[in-house]
C-alpha positions in Angstrom: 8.0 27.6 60.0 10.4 26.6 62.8 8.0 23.3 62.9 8.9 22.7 58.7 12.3 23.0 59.8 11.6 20.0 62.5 9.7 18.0 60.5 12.1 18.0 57.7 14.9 16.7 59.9 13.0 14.3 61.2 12.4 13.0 57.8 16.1 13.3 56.4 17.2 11.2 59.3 14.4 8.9 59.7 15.0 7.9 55.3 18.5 7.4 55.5 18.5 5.7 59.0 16.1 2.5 58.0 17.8 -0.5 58.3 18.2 -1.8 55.2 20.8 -0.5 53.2 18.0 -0.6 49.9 15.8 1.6 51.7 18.9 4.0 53.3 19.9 4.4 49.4 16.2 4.3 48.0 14.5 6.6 50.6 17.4 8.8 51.6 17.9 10.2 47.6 14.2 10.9 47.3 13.8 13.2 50.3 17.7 14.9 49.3 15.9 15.3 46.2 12.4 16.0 46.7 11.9 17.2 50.2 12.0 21.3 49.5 9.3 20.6 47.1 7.0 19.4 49.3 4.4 21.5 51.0 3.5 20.9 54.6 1.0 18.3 54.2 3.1 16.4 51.6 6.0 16.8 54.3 3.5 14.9 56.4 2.1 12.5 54.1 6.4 11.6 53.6 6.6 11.2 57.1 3.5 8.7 57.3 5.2 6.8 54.7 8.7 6.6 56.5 6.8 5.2 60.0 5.5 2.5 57.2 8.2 -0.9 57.5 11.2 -1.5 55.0 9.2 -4.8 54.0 6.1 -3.1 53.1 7.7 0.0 51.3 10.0 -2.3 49.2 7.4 -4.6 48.2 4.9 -1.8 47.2 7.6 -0.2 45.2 8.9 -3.5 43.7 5.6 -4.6 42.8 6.1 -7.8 45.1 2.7 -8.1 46.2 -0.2 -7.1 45.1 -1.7 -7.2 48.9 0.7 -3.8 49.9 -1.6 -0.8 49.2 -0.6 2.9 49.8 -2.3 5.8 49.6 -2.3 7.7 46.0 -1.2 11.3 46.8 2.2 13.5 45.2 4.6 12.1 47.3 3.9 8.4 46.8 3.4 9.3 43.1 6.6 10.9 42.9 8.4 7.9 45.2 7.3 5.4 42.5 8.6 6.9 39.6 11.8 7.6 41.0 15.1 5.8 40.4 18.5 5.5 41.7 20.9 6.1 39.0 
């Protein structure tokens, strides 16, 4: 439990802390969003994703290259269908 509670500040921080203000906005809402709905391995499959670079994420998500693969699981199911409003 106390480790969740670790793990899921390590993750609010690390999405809105990113370094490009697309991702700050992009990643940042998703976890406020999504991150109590996520079970511990999804918390860890998140984190995975958020050690992954801006460049990478924002071309996967974009479509930008067909040569960015991720890995199919909730969380980056849930990442591509979201949208900033």
């Amino acid at each position: 439990m106390e480790n969740n509670k670790l793990l899921k500040k390590k993750i609010i921080y690390r999405s809105k802390h990113r370094g490009t203000k697309e991702m700050d906005l992009l990643l940042g809402d998703f976890v406020y969003k999504f991150i109590d709905t996520f079970s511990e391995k999804e918390l860890t499959e998140l984190s995975n994703l958020l050690n992954t670079e801006d460049e990478t994420i924002y071309n996967w998500y974009f479509n930008r290259s067909s040569k960015v693969k991720f890995p199919v699981n909730r969380v980056t199911e849930k990442l591509k269908k979201f949208k900033i409003y």
